[in-house]
N, C-alpha and C positions, 0 to 999 in steps of 0.2 A: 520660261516656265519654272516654278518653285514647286521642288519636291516636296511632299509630305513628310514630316519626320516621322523615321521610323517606329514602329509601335513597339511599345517595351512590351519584355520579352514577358510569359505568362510566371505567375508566382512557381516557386519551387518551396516545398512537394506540392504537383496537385489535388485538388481536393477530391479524385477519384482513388490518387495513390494513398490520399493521407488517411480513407475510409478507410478501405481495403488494407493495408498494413498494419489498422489500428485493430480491425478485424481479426485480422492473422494473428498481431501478439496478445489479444485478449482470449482468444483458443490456445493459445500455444502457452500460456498460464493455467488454464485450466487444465487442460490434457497432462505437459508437460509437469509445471510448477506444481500439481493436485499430486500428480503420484509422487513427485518428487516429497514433501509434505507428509505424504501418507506414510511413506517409507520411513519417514524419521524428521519429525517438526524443526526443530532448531538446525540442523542442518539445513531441510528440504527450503525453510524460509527465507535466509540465505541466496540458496542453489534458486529460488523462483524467480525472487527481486533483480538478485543482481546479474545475472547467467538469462534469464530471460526477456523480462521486462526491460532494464538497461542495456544488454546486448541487442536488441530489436529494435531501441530509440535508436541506438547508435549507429546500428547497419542500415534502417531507414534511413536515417538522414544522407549516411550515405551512399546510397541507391540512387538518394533524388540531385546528388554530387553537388552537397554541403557540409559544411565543416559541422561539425555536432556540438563540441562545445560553444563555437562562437555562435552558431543559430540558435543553443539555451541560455547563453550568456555566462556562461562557467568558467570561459577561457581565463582568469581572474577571481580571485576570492576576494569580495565587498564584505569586508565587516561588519559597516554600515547597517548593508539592507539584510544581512544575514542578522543581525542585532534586532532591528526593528520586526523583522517576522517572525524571530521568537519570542518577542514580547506582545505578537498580534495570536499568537495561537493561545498563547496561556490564559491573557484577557477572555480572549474569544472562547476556549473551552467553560471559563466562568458565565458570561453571556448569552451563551448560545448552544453547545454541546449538552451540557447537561441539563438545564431545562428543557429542551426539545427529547432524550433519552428521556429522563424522568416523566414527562408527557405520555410518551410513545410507549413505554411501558406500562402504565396506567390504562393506556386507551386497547391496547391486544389483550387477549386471553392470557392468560400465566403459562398455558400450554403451549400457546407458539414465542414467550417469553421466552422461555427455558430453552425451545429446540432451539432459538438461534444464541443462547447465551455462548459467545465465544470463547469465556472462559477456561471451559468443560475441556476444550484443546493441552490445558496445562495437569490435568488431570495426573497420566499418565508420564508427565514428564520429570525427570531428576531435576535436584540443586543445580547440576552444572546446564544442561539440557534448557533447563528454565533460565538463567542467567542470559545463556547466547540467545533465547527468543525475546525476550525482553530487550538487550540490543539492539536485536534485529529488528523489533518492531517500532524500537527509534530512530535508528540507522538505515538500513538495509531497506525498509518498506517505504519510508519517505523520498529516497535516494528514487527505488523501481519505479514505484507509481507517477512520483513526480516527472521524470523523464519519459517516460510514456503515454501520461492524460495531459497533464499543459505544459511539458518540453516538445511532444511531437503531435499530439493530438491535436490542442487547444493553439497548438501555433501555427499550425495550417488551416483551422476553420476560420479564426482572425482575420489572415490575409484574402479570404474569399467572402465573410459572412458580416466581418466587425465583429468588436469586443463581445456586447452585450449577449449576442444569440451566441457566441462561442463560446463561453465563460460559463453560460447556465448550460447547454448541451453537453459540454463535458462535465460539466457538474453530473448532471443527472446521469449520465454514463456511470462515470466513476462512480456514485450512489449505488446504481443498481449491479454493476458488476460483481458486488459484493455480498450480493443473494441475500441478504439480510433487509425484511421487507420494516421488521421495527425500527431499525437504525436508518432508515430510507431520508426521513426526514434530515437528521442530524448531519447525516456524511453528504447531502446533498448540500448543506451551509457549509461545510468545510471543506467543499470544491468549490464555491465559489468563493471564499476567503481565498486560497491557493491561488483560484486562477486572476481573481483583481489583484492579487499581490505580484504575480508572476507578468502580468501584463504591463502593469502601472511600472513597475522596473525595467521590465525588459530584459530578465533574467531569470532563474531559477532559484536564484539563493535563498529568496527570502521566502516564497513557497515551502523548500524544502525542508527553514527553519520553524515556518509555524506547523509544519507536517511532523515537523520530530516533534516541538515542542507539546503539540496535542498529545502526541503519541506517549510521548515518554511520564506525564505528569498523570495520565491514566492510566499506564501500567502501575507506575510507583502507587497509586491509589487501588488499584487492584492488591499491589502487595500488601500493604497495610489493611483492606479493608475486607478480606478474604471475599464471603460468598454474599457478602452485602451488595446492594446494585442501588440506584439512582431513585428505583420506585421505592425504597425501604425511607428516601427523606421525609422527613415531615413537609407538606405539601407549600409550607410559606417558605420553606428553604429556597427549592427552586425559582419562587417568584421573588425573593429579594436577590440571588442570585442574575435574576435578569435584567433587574433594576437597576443593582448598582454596578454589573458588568458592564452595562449598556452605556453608561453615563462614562465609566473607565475609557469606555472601546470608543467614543464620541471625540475624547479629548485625544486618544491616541493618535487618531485619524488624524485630527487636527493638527498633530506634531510631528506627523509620519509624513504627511501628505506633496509638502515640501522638500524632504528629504528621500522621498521615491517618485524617481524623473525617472522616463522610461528617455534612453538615446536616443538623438536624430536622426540616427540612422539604424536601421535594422541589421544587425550584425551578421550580417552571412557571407562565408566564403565560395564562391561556385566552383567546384575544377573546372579542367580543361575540358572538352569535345569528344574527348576520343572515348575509344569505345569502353565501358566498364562493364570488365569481369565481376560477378557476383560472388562466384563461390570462394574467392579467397575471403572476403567480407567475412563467410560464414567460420571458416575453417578454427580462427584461432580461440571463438566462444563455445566452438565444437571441441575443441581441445579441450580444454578448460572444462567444461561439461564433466566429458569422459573421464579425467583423472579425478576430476570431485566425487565421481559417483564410483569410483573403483579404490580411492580411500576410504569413503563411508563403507562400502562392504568389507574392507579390510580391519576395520577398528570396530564394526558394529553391527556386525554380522546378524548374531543371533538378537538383538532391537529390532533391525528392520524386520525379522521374521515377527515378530512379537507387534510391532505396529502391523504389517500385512494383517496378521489372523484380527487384530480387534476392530481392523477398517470390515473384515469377514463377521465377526459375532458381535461387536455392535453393544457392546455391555453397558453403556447407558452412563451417566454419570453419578448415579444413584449408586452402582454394583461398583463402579471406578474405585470410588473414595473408601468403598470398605478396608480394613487394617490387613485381612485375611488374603484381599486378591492384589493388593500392593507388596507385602513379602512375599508372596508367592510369585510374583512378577520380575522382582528383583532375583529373585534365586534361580528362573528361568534365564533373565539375562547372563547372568554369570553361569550358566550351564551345568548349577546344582539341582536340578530339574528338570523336566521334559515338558517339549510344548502338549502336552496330552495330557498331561495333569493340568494347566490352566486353562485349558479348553473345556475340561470336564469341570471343573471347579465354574467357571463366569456361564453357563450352561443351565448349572446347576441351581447358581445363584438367580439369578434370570425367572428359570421354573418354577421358585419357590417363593 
């Protein structure tokens, strides 16, 4: 009699653990990473990505006892494919980003324009304050996101679903995570550029480069372009933008396509059998937490008090940018003032 060969063993994470966890760190960015944020942007931003969203890829994976860099493919820095995906974001923010922005902003009200323009966040913030967000929103966000929608997300519905339905579900995830129903469109094409990047390699790098590269070439366009937006183009802009992005992004393909081989093997380490303790997993991002968050009150004490009260009074970004409630801001942080004087003042200004 001939045995059966034995059934290989079920993928790791499963597709219950990889819901469910993806669940967990999508609240625990809100919850966590929101107040963290609210308390003080250019840190909280930071303190969200990297303290959350990459500490959760990271103790996920190993919960489900794998190796985390070699399961995103990080174990290794690829030039390469790091090269090529920041030459697919940049392409692709011309192609595709801002003609679908410029669209979507045409097609909403100016009223729910304005409430999700996210600019409005840099308001209140300093020279320096503003420098580390902008960073961070090349660095830091590409890094979190990535590692948590197609390093652990996108990697686990693959091995249960295939590419195609993975690629577009974490797309639209990642889209709607981001409570911004104008930019729904946009940030739902730039999850799946990510995630066909991320697949087709078999790695992280080059996601995470066309995730800076996007990132970083619309901040800098932010700096230069102040309170201008995408709907201020003359409307043949963005259609020749898509034209001859398109035809760019066609030949790239073409040259990329060759040169992003995903391995023949899928790169995962398993541990051993035995039993795994959790709580040490958590401890040392718990650490790290607590002294981040016990510096920032040490250096910035009276900011965070100042970000709390305007998450409280809500002044609008109309009242922000006056001349009046920014020195008087400034003179509060340095504690030439009292919060009760800028509380009666943005009250004030609001009323009238």
């Amino acid at each position: 009699m001939i045995d059966s060969p034995p059934a290989p063993p079920p993928p790791r994470p499963s597709l219950p653990f990889t819901v469910a966890w993806t669940i967990f760190a999508l609240l625990s960015f809100l919850v966590v990473g929101g107040t963290a944020q609210m308390m003080q942007l250019a840190w909280g931003l930071w303190f969200s990505e990297i303290v959350v969203f990459c500490g959760l890829a990271v103790i996920g994976f190993q919960i489900a006892r794998l190796s985390p860099l070699r399961a995103m493919g990080l174990q290794a820095f690829d030039a390469r494919t790091f090269g090529l995906g920041f030459l697919f974001g940049l392409v692709n923010y011309v192609a595709w980003a801002v003609p679908l922005m410029a669209a979507a902003q045409r097609i909403f009200p100016k009223a729910m324009v304005d409430q999700f323009d996210s600019s409005q966040v840099f308001e209140r913030a300093s020279s320096t304050e503003l420098a580390i967000v902008l960073v961070g929103v090349s660095v830091a966000a590409p890094l979190g996101e990535e590692m948590i929608f197609r390093g652990f997300f996108q990697r686990g519905l693959v091995r249960q679903w295939g590419a195609p339905v993975a690629i577009g579900l974490t797309a639209f995830v990642f889209s709607a995570f981001h409570l911004d129903p104008v930019g729904l469109a946009a940030r739902f094409e730039l999850g799946v550029l990510f995630g066909v990047l991320a697949w087709r390699a078999g790695s992280l790098w080059p996601a995470l480069a066309a995730h800076g590269a996007n990132n970083l070439i619309s901040s800098l366009l932010f700096l230069g372009a102040g309170d201008a937006k995408e709907e201020d183009l003359a409307w043949w802009v963005p259609v020749l933008m898509f034209i001859f992005g398109n035809l760019a992004l066609m030949a790239l393909v073409r040259f990329a396509r060759p040169r992003l081989v995903r391995p023949a093997e899928d790169p995962v380490l398993a541990s051993s059998g035995e039993q795994l303790a959790v709580w040490p997993l958590f401890r040392p991002w718990i650490v790290a937490a607590t002294a981040s968050v016990a510096l920032l009150l040490a250096l910035d004490w009276r900011g965070v008090q100042l970000n709390l009260l305007d998450a409280q009074l809500q002044p609008g970004k109309s009242v922000s940018k006056r001349a009046e409630v920014k020195e008087l801001r400034a003179r509060v942080r340095r504690g030439e003032a009292g919060f009760r004087d800028y509380e009666l003042l943005i009250k004030a200004l609001k009323a009238g």
